[in-house]
Structures are given as C-alpha cells and as structure tokens.
Biopython code that builds the backbone (N, CA, C, O; Angstrom):
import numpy as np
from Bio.PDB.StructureBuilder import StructureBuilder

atoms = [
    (1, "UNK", "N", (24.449, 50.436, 33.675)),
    (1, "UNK", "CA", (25.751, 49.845, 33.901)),
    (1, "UNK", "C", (26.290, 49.241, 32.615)),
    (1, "UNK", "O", (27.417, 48.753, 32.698)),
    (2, "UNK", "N", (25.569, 49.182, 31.243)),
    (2, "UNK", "CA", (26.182, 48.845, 30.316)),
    (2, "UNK", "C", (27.337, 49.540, 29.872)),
    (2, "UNK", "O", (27.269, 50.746, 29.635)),
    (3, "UNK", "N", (28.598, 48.773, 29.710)),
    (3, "UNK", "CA", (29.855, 49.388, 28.921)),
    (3, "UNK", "C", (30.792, 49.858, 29.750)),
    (3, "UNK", "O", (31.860, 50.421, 29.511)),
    (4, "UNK", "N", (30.026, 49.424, 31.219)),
    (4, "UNK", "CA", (31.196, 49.539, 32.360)),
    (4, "UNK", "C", (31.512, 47.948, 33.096)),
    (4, "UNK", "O", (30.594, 47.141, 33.247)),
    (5, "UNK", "N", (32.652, 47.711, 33.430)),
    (5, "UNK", "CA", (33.584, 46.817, 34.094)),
    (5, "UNK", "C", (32.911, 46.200, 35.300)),
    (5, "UNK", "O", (33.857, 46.429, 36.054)),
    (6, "UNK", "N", (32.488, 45.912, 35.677)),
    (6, "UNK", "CA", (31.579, 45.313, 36.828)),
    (6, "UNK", "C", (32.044, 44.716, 38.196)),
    (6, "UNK", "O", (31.581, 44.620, 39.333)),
    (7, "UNK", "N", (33.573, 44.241, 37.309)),
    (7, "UNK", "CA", (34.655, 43.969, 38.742)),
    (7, "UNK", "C", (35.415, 44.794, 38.722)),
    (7, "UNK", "O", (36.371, 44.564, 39.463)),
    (8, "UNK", "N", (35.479, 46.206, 37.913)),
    (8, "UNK", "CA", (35.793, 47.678, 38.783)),
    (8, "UNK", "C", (34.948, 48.744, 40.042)),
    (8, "UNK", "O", (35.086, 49.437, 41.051)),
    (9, "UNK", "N", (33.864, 48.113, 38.857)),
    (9, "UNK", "CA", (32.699, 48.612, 40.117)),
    (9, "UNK", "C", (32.719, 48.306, 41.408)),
    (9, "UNK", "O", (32.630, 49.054, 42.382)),
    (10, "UNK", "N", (32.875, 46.864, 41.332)),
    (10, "UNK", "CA", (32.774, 45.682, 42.597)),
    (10, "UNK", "C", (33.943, 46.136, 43.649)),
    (10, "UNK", "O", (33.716, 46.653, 44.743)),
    (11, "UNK", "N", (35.100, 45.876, 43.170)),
    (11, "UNK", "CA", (36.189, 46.654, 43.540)),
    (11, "UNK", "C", (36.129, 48.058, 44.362)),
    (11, "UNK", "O", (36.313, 48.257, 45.563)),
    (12, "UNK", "N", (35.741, 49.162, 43.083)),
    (12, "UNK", "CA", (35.647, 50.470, 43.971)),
    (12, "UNK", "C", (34.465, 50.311, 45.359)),
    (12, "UNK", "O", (34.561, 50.982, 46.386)),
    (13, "UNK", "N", (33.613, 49.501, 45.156)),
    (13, "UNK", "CA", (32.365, 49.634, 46.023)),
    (13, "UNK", "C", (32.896, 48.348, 47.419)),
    (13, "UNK", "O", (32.342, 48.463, 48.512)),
    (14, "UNK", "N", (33.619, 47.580, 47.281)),
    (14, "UNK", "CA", (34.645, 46.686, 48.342)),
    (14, "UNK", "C", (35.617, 47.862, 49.019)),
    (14, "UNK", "O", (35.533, 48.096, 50.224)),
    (15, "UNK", "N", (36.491, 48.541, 48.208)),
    (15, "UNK", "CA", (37.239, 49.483, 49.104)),
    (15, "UNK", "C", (36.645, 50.480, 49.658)),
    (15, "UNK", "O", (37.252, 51.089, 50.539)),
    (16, "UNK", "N", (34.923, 51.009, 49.161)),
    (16, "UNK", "CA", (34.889, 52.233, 50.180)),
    (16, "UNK", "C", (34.190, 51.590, 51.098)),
    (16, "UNK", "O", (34.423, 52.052, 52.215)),
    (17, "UNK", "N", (33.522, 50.822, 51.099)),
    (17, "UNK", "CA", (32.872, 49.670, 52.307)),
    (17, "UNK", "C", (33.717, 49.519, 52.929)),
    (17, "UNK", "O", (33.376, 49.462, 54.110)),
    (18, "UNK", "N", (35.176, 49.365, 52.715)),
    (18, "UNK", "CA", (36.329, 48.610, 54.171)),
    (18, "UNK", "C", (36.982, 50.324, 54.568)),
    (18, "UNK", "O", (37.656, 50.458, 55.589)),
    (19, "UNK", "N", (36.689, 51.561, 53.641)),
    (19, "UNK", "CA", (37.273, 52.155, 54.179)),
    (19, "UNK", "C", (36.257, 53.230, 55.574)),
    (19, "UNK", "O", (36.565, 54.007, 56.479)),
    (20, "UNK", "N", (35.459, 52.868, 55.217)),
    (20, "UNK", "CA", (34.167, 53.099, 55.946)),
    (20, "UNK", "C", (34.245, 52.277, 57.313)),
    (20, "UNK", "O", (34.436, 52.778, 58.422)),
    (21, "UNK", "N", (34.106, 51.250, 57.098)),
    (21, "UNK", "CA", (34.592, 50.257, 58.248)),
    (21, "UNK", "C", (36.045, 50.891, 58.894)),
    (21, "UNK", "O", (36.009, 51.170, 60.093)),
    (22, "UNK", "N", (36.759, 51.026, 58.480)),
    (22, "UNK", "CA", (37.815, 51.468, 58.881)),
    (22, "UNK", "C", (37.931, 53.016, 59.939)),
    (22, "UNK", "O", (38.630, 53.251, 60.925)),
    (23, "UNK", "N", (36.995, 53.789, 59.264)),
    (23, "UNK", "CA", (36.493, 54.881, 59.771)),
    (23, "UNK", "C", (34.850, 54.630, 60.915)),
    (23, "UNK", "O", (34.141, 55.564, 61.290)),
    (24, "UNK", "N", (34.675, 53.525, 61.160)),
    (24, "UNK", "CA", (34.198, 53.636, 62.001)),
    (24, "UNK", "C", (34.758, 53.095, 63.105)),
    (24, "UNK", "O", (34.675, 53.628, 64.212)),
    (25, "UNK", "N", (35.415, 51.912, 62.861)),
    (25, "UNK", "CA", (36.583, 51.552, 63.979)),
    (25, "UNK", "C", (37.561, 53.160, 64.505)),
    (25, "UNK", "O", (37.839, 53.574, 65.630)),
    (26, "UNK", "N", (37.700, 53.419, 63.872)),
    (26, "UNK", "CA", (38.777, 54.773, 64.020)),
    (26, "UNK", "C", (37.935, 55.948, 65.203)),
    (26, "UNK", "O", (38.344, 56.598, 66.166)),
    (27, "UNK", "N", (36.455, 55.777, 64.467)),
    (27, "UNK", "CA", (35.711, 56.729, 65.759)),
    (27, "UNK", "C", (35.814, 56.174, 66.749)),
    (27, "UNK", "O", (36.213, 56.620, 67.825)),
    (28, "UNK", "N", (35.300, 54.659, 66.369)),
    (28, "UNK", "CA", (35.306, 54.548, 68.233)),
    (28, "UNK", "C", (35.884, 54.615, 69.323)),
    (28, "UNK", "O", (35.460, 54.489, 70.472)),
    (29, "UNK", "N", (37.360, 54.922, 68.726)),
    (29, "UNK", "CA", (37.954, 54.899, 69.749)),
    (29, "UNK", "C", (38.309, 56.188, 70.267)),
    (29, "UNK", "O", (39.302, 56.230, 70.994)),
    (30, "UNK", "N", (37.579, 57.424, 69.990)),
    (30, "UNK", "CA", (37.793, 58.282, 70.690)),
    (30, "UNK", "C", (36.465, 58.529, 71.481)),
    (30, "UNK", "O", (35.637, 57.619, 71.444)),
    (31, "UNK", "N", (36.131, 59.817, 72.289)),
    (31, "UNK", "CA", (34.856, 60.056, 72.846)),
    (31, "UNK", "C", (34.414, 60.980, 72.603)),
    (31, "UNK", "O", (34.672, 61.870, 73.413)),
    (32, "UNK", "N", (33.684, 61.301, 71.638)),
    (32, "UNK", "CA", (32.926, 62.578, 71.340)),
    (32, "UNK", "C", (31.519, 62.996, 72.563)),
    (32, "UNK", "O", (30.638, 63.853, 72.503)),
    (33, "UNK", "N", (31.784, 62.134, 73.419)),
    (33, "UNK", "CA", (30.446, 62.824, 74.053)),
    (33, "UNK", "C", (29.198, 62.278, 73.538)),
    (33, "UNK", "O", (29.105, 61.104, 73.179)),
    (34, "UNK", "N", (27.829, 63.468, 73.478)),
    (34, "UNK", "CA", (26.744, 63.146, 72.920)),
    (34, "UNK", "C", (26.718, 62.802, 71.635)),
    (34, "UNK", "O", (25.790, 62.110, 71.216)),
    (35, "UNK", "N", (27.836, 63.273, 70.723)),
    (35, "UNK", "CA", (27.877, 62.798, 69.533)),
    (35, "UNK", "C", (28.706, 61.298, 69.136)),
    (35, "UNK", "O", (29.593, 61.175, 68.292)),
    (36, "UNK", "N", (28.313, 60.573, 69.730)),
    (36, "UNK", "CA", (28.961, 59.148, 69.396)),
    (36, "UNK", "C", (27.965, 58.187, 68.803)),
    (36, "UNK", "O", (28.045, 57.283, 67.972)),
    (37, "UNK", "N", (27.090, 58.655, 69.457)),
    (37, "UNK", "CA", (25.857, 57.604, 68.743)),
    (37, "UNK", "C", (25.546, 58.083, 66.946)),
    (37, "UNK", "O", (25.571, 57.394, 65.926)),
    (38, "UNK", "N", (25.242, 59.663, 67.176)),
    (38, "UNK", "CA", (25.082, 60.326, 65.991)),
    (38, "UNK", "C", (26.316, 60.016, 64.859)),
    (38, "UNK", "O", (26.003, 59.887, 63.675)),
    (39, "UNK", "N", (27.348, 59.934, 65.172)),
    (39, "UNK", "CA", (28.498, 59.443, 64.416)),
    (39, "UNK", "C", (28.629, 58.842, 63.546)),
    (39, "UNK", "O", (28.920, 59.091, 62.376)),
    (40, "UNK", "N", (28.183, 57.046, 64.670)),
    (40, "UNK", "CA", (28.239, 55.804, 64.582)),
    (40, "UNK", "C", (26.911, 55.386, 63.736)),
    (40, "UNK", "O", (26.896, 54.213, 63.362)),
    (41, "UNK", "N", (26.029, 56.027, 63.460)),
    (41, "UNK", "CA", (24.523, 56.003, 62.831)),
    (41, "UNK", "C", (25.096, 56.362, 61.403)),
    (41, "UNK", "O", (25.252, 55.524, 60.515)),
    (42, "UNK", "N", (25.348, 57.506, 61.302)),
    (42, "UNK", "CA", (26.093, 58.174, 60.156)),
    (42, "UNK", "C", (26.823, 57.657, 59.524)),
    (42, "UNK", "O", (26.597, 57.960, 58.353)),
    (43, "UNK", "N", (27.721, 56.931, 59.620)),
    (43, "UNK", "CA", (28.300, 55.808, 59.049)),
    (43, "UNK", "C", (28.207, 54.813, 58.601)),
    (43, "UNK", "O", (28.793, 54.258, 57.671)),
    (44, "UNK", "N", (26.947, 54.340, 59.681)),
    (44, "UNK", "CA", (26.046, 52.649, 59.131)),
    (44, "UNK", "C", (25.273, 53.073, 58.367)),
    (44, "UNK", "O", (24.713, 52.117, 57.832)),
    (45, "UNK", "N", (24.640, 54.681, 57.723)),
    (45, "UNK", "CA", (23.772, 55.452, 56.940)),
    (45, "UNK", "C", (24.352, 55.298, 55.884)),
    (45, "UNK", "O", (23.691, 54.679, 55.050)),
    (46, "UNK", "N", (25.542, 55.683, 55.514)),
    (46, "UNK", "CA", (26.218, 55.637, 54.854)),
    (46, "UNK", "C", (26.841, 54.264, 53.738)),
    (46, "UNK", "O", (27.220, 54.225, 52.568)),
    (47, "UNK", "N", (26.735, 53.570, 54.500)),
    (47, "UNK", "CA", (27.359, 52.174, 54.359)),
    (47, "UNK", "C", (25.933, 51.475, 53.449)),
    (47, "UNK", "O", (25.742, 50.848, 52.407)),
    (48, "UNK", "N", (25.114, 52.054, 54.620)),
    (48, "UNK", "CA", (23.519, 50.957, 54.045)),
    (48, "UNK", "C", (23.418, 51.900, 52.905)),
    (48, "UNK", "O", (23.254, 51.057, 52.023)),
    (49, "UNK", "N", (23.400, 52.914, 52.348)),
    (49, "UNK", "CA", (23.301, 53.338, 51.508)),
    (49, "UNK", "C", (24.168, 53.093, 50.093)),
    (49, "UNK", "O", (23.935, 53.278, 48.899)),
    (50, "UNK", "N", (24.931, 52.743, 50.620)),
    (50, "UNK", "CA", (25.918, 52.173, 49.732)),
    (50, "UNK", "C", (25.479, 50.969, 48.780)),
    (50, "UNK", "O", (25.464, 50.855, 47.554)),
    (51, "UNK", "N", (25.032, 49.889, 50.108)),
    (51, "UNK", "CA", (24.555, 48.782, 50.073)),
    (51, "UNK", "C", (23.279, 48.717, 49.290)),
    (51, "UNK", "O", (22.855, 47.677, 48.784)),
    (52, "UNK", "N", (22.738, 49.785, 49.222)),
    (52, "UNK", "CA", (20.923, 49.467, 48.986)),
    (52, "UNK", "C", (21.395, 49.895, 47.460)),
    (52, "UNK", "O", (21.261, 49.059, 46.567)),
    (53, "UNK", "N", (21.773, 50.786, 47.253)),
    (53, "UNK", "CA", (22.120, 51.135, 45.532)),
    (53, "UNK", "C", (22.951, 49.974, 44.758)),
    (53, "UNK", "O", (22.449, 49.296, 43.862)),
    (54, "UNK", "N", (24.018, 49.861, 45.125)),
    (54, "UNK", "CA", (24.398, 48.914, 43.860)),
    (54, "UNK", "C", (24.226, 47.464, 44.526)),
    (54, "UNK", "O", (24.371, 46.748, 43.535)),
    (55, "UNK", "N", (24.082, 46.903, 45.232)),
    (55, "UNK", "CA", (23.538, 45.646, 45.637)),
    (55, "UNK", "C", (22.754, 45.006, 45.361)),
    (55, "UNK", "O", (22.802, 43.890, 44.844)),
    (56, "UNK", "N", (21.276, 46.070, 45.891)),
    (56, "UNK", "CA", (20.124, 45.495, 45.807)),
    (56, "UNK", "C", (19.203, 46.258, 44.393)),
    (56, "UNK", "O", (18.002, 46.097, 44.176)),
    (57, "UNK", "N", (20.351, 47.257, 43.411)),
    (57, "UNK", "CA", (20.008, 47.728, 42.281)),
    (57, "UNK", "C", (19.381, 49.021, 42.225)),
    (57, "UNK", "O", (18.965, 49.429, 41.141)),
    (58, "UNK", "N", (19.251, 49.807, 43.414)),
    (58, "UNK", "CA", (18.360, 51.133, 43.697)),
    (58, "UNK", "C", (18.755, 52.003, 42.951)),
    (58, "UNK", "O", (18.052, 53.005, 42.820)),
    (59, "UNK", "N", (19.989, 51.891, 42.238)),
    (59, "UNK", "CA", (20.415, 53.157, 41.501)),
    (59, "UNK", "C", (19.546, 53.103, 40.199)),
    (59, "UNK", "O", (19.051, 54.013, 39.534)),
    (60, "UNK", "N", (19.538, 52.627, 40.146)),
    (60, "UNK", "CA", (18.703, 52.132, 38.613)),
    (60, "UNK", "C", (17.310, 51.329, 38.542)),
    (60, "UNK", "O", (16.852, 50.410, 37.863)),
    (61, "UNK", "N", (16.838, 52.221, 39.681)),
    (61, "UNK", "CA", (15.297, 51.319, 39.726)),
    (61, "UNK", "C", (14.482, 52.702, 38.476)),
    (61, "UNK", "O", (15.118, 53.355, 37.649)),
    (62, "UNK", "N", (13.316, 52.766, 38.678)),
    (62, "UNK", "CA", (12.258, 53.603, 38.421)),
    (62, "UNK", "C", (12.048, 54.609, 39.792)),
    (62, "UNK", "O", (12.602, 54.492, 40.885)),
    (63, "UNK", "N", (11.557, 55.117, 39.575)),
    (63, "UNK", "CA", (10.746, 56.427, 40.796)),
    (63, "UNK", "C", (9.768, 55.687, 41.795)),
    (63, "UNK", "O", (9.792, 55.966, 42.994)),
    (64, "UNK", "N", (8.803, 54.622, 41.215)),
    (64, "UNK", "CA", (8.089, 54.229, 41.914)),
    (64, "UNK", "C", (8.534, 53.025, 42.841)),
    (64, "UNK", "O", (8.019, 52.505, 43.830)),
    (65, "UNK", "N", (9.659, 52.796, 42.151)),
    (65, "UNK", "CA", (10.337, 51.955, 43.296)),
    (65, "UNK", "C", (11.488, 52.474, 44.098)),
    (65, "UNK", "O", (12.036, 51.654, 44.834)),
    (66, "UNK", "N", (11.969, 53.760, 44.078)),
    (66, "UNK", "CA", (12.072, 54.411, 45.143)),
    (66, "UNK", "C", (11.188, 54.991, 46.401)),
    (66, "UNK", "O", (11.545, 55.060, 47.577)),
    (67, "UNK", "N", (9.754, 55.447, 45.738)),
    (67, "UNK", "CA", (9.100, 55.482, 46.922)),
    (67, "UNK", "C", (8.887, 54.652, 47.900)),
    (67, "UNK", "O", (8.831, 54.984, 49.084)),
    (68, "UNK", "N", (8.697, 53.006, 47.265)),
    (68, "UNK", "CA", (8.607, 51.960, 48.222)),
    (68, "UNK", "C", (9.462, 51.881, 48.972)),
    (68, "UNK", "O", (9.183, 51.769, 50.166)),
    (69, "UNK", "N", (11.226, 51.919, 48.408)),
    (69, "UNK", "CA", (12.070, 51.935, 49.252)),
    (69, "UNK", "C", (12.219, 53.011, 50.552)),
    (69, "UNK", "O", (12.457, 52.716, 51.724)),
    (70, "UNK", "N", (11.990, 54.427, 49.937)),
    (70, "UNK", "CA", (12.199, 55.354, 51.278)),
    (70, "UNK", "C", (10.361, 55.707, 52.379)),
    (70, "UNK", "O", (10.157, 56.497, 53.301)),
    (71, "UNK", "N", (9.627, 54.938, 51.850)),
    (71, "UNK", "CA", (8.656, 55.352, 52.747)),
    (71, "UNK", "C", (8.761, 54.688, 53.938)),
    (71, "UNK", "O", (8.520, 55.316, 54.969)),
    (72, "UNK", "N", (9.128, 53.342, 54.001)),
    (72, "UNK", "CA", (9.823, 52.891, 55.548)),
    (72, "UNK", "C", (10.584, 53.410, 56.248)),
    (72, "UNK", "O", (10.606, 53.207, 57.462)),
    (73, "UNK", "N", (11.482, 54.304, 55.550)),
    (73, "UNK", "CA", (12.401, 55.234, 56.185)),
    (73, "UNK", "C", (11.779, 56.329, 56.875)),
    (73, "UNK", "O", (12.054, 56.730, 58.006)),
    (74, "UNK", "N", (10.710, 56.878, 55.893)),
    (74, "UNK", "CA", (10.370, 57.912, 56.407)),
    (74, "UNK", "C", (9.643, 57.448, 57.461)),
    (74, "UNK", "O", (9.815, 58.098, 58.492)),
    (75, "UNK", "N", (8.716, 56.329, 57.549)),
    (75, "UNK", "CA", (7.941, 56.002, 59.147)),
    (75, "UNK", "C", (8.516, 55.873, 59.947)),
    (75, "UNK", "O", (7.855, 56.076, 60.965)),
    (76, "UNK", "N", (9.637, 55.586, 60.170)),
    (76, "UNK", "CA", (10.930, 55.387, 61.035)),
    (76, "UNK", "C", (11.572, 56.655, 61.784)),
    (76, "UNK", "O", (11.925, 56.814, 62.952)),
    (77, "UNK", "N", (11.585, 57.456, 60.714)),
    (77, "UNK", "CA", (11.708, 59.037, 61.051)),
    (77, "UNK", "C", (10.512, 59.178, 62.006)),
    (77, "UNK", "O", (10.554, 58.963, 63.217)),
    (78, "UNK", "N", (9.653, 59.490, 61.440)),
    (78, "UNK", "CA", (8.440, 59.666, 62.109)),
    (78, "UNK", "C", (8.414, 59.242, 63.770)),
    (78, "UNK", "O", (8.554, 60.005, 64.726)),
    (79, "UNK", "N", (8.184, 57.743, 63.782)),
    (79, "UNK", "CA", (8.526, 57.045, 64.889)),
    (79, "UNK", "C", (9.384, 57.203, 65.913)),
    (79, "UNK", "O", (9.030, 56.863, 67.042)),
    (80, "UNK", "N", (10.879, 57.842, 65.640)),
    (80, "UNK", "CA", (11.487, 57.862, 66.112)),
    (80, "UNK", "C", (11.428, 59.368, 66.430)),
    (80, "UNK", "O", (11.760, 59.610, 67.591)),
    (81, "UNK", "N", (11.057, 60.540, 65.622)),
    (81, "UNK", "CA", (10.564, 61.865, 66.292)),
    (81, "UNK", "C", (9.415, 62.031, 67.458)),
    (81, "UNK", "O", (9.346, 62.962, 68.261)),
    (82, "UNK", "N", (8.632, 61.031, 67.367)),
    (82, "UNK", "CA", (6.894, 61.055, 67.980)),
    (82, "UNK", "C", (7.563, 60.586, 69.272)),
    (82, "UNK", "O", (7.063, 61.053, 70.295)),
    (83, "UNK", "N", (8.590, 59.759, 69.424)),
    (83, "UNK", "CA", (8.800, 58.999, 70.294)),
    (83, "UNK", "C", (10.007, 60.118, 71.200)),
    (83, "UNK", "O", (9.949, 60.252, 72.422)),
    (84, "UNK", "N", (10.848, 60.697, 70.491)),
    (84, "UNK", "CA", (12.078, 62.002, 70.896)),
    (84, "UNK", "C", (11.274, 62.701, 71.972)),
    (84, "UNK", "O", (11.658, 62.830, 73.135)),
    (85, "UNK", "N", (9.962, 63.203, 71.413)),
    (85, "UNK", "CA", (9.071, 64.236, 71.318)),
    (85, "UNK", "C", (8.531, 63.574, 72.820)),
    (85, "UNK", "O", (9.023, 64.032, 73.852)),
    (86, "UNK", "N", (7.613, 62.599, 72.888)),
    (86, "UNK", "CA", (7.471, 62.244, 74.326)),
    (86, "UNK", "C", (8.184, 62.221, 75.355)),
    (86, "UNK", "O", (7.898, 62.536, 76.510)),
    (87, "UNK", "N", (9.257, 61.789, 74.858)),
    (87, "UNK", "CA", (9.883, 61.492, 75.947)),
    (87, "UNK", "C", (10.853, 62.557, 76.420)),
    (87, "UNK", "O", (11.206, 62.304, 77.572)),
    (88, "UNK", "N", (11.322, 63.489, 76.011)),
    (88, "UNK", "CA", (11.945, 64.812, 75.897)),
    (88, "UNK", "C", (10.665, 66.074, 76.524)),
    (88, "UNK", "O", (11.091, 67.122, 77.009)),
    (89, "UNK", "N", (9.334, 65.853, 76.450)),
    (89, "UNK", "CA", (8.490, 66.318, 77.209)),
    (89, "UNK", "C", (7.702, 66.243, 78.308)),
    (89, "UNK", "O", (6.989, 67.088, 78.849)),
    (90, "UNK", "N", (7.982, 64.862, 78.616)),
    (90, "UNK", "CA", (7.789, 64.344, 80.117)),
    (90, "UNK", "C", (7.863, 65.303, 81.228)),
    (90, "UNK", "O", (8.548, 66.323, 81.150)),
    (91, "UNK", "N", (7.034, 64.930, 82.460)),
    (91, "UNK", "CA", (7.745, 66.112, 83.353)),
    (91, "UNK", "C", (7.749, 64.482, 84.319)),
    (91, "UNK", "O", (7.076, 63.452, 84.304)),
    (92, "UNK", "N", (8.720, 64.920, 84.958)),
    (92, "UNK", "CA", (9.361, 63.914, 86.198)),
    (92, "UNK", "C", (8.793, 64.495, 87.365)),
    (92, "UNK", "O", (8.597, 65.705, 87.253)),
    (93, "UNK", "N", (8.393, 63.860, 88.723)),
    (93, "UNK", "CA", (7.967, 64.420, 89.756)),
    (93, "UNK", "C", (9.554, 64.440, 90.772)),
    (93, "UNK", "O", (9.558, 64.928, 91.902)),
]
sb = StructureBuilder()
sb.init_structure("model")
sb.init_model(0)
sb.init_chain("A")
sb.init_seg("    ")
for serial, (resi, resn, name, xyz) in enumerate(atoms, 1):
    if name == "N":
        sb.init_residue(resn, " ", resi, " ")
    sb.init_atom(name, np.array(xyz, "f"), 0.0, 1.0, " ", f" {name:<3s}", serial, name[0])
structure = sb.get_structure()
C-alpha cells in the first residue's frame, strides 16, 4: 500500500460495502425460491471478504498466514457437507 492514498482506498472500500448492502436489501425483496438463502450467503461472502483483506490486512499477509486464515473455512465446508450428506440421506419411515 505504499504510494497509495489510504482515504481513497477507505473510500472506494466504504462505497462497495454500502453498495453491497444495498444489493442485498434489493434481493430481499424479491423471492427467488430455493435460491434465497444461496443469494443472501453470497453476498455476506462477499462482503466478509472484503472485510478480511483490507481490514484485517489479508491482502498483504505471507502464504502462511493465509493458510491459517482459510483452513477454518475449509472445516466449515467440510462440516457443513458431512452434515448436507446425512441429512439428505436419511430414509424417513
């Protein structure tokens, strides 16, 4: 970030955060069906991603501190497939 403006940065990274917000207010108010949740995830994905890079500095870490950051993610994945997976294979009487 040396030799760049920092309250341009701040700026561009404030307007796509509200325009994001803006676009998720905007979904909700229609009904996509099964895809509303998927949407509404996608957006807060988006947003936190936003958030985790220039916030908390991820753009400019090292490699090894990206792994720390996405291996929670990935157990989460995990978790949340193992868990799809049961319960999507159930048999009901």
């Amino acid at each position: 970030m040396a030799g760049s403006n920092p309250y341009k940065t701040y700026l561009n990274i404030f307007i796509l955060l509200m325009f994001l917000t803006f676009v998720t207010v905007a979904v909700a108010q229609f009904d996509f069906g099964a895809l509303n949740v998927p949407i509404a995830l996608l957006v807060a994905s988006i947003k936190a991603g936003v958030v985790a890079l220039h916030f908390m500095h991820l753009k400019y870490e090292d490699s090894m501190t990206w792994v720390f950051a996405l291996y929670p993610i990935f157990l989460m994945f995990l978790l949340i497939g193992f868990s799809a997976t049961d319960i999507f294979t159930r048999v009901t009487n």
